[in-house]
N, CA, C and O atoms as a Maestro MAE file, in Angstrom:
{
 s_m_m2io_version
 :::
 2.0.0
}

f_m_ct {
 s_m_title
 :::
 protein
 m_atom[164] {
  # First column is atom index #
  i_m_mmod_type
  r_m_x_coord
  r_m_y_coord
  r_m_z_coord
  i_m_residue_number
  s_m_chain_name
  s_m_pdb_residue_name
  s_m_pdb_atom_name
  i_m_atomic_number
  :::
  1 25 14.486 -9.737 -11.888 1 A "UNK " " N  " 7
  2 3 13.898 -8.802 -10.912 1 A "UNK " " CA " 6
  3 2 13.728 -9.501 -9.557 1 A "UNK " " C  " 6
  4 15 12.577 -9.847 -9.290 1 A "UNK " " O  " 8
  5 25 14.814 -9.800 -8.539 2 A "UNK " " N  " 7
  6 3 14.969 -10.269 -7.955 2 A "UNK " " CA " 6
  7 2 14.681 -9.245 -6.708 2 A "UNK " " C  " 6
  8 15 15.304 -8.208 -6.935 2 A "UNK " " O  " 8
  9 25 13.905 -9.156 -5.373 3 A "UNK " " N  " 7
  10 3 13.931 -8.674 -4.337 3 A "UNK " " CA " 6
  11 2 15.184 -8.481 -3.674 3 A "UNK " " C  " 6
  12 15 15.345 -7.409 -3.090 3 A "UNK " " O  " 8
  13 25 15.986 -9.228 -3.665 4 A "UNK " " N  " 7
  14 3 16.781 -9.703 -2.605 4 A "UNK " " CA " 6
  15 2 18.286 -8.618 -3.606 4 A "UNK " " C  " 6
  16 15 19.040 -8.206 -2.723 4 A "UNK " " O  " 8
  17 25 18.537 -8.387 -4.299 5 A "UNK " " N  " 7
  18 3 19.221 -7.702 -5.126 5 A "UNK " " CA " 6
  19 2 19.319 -6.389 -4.880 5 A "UNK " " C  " 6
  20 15 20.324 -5.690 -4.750 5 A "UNK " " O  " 8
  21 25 17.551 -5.968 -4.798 6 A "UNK " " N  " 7
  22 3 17.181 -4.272 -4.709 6 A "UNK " " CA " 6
  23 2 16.490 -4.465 -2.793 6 A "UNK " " C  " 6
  24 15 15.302 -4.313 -2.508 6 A "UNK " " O  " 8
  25 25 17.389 -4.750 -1.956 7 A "UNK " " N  " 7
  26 3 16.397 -4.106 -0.589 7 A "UNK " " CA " 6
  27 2 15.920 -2.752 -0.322 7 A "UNK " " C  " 6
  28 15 14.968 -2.416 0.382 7 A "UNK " " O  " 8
  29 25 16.828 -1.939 -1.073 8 A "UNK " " N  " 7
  30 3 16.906 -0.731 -0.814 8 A "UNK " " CA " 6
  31 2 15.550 0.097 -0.870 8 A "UNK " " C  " 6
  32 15 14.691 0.130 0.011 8 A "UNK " " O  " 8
  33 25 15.537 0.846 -2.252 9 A "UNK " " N  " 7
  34 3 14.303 1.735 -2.464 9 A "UNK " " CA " 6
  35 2 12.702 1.290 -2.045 9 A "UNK " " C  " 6
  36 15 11.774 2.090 -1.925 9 A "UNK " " O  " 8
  37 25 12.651 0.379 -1.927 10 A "UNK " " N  " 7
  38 3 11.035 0.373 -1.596 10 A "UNK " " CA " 6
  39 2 10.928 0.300 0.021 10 A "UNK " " C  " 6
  40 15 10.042 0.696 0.779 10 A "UNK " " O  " 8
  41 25 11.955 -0.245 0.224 11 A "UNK " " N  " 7
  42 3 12.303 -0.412 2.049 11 A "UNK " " CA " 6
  43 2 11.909 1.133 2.897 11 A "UNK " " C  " 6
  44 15 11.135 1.477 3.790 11 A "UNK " " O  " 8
  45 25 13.480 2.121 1.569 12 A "UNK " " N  " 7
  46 3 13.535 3.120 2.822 12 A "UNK " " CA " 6
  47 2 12.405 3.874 2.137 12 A "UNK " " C  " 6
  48 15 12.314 5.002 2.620 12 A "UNK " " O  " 8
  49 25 11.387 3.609 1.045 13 A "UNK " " N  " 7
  50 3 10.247 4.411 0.788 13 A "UNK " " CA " 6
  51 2 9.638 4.134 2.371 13 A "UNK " " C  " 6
  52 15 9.683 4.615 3.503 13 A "UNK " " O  " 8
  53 25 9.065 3.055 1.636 14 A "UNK " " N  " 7
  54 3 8.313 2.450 3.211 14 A "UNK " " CA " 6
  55 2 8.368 3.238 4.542 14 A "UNK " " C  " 6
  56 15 7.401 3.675 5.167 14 A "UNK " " O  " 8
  57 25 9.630 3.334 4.848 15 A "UNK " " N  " 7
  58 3 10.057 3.368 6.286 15 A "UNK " " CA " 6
  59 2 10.020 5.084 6.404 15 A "UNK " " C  " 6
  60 15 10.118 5.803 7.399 15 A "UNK " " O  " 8
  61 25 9.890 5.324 5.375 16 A "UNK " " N  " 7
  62 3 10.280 7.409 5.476 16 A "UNK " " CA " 6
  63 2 8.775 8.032 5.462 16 A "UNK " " C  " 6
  64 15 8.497 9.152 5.890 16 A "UNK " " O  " 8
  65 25 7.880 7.133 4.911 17 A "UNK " " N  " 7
  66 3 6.845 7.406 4.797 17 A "UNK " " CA " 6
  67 2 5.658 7.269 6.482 17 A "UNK " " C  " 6
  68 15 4.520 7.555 6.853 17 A "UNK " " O  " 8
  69 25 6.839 6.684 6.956 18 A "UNK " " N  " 7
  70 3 6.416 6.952 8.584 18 A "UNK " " CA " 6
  71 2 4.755 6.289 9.103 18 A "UNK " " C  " 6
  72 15 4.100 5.275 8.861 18 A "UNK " " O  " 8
  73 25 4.562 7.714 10.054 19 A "UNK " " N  " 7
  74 3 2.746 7.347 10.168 19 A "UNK " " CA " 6
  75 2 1.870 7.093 9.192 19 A "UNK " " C  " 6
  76 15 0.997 6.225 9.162 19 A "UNK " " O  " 8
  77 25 2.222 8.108 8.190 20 A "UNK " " N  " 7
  78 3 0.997 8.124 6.820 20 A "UNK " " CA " 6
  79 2 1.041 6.846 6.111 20 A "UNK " " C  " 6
  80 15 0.101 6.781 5.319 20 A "UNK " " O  " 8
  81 25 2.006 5.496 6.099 21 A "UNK " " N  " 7
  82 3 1.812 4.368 5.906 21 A "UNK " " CA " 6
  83 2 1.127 3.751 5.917 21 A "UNK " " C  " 6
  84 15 0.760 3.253 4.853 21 A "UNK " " O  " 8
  85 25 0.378 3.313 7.435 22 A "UNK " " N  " 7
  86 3 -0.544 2.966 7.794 22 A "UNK " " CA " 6
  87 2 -2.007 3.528 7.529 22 A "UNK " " C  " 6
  88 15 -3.049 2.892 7.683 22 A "UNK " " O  " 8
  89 25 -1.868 4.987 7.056 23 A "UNK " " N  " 7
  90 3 -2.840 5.958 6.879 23 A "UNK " " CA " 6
  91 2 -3.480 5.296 5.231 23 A "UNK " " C  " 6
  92 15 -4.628 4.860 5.144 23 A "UNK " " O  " 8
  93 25 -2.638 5.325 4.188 24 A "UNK " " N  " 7
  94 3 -2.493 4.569 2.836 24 A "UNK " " CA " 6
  95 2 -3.198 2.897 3.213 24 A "UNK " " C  " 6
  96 15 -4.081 2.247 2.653 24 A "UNK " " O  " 8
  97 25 -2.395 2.640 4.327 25 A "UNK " " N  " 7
  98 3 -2.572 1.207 4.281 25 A "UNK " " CA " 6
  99 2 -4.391 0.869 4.222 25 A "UNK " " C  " 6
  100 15 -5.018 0.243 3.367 25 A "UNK " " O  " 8
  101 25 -4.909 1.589 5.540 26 A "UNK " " N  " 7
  102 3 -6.264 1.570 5.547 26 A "UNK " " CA " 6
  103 2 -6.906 2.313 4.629 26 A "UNK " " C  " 6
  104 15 -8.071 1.989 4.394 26 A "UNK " " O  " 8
  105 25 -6.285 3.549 3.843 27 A "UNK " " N  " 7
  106 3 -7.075 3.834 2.609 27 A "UNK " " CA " 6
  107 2 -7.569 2.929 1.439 27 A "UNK " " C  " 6
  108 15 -8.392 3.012 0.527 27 A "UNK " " O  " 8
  109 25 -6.807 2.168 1.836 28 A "UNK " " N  " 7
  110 3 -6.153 1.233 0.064 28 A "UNK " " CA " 6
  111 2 -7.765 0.069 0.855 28 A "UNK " " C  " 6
  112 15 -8.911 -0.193 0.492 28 A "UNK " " O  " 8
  113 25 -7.051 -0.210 1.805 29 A "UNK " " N  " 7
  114 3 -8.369 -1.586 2.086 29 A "UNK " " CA " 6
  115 2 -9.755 -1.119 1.729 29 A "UNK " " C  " 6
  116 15 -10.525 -1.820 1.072 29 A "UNK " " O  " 8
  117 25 -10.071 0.142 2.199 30 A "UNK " " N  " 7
  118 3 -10.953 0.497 3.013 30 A "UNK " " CA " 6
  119 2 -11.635 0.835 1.284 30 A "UNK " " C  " 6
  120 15 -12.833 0.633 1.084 30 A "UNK " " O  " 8
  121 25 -10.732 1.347 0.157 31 A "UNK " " N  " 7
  122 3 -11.117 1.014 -1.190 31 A "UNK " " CA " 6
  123 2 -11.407 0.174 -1.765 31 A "UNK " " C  " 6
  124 15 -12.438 0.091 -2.434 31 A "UNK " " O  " 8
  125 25 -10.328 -0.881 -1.604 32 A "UNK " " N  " 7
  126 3 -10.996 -2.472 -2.246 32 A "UNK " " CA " 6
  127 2 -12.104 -2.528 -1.578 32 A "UNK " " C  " 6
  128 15 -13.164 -2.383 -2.187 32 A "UNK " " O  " 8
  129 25 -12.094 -2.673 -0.674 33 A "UNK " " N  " 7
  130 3 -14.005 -2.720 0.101 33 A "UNK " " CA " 6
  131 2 -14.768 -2.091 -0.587 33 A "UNK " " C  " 6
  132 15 -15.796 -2.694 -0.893 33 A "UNK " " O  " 8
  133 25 -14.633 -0.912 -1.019 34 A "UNK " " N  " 7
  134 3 -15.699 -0.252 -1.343 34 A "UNK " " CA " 6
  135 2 -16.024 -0.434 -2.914 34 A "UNK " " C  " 6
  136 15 -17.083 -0.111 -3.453 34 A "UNK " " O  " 8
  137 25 -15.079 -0.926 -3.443 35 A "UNK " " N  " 7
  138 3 -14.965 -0.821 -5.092 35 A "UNK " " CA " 6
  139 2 -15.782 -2.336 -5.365 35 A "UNK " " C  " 6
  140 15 -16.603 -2.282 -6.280 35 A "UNK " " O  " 8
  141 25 -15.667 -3.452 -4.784 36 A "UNK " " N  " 7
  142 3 -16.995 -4.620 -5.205 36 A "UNK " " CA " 6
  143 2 -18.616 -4.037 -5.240 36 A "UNK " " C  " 6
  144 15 -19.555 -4.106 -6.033 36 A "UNK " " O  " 8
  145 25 -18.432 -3.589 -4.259 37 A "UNK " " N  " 7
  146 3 -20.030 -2.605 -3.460 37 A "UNK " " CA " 6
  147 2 -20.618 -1.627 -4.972 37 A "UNK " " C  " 6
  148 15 -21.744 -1.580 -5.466 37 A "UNK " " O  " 8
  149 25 -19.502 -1.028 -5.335 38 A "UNK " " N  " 7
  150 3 -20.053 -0.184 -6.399 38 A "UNK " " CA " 6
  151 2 -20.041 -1.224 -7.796 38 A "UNK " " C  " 6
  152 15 -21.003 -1.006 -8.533 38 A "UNK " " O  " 8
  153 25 -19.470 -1.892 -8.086 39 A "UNK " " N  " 7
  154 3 -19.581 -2.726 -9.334 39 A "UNK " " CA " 6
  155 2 -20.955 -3.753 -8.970 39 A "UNK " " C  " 6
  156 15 -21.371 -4.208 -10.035 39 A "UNK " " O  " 8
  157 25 -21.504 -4.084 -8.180 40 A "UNK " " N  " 7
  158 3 -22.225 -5.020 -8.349 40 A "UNK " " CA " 6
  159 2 -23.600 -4.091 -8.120 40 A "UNK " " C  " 6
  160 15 -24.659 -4.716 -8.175 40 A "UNK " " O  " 8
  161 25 -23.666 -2.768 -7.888 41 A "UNK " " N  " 7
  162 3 -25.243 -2.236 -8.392 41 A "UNK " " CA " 6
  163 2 -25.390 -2.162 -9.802 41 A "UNK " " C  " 6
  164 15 -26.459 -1.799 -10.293 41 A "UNK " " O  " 8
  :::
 }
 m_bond[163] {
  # First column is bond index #
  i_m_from
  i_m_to
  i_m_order
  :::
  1 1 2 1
  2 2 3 1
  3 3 4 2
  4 3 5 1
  5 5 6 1
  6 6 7 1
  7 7 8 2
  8 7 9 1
  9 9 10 1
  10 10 11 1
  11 11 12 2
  12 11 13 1
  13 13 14 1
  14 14 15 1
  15 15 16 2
  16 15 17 1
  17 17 18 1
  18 18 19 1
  19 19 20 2
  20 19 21 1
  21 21 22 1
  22 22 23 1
  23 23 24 2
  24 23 25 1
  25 25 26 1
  26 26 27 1
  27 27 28 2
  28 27 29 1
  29 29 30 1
  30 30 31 1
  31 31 32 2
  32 31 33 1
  33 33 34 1
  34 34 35 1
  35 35 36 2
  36 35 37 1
  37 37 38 1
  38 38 39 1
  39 39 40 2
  40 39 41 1
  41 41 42 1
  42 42 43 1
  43 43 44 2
  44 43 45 1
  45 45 46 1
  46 46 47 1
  47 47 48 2
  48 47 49 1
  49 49 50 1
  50 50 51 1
  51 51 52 2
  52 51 53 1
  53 53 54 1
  54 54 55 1
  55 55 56 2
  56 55 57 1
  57 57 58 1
  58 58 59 1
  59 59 60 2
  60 59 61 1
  61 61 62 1
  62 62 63 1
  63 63 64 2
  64 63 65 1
  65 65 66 1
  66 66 67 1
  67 67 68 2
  68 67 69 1
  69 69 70 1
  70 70 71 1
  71 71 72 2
  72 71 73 1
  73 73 74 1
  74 74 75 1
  75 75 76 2
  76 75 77 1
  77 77 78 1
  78 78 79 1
  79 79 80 2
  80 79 81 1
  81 81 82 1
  82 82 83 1
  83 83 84 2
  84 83 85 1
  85 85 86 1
  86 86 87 1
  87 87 88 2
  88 87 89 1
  89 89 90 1
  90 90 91 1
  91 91 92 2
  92 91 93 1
  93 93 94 1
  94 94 95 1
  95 95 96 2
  96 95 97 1
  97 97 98 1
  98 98 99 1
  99 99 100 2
  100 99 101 1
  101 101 102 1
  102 102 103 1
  103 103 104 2
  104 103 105 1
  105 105 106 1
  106 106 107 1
  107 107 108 2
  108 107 109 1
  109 109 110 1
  110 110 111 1
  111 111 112 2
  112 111 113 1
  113 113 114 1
  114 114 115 1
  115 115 116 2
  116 115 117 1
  117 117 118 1
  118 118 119 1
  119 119 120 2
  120 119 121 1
  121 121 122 1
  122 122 123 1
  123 123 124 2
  124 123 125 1
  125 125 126 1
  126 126 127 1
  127 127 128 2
  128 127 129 1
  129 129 130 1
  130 130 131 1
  131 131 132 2
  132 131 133 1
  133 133 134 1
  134 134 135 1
  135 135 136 2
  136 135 137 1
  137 137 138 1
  138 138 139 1
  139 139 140 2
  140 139 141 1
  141 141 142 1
  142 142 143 1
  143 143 144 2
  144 143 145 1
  145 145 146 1
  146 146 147 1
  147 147 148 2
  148 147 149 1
  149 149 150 1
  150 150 151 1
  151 151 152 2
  152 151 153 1
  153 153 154 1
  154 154 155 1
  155 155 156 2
  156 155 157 1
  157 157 158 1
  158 158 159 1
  159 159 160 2
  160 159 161 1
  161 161 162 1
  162 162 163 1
  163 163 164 2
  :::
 }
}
């Protein structure tokens, strides 16, 4: 399972997925942040 084999599909996911990328991107952080916060009450 080599990267360099498959550039393709996760690339042009990536890239088609446009603005909302970045939208995911800060969802996803903005979760890990929040998910320690709730395990440690």
């Amino acid at each position: 399972m080599s990267p360099q084999k498959t550039p393709g599909p996760w690339r042009a996911a990536w890239r088609g997925m446009g603005h909302w990328r970045w939208l995911w991107l800060v969802l996803l952080l903005l979760w890990l942040g929040f998910l320690p916060a709730e395990f440690s009450k």
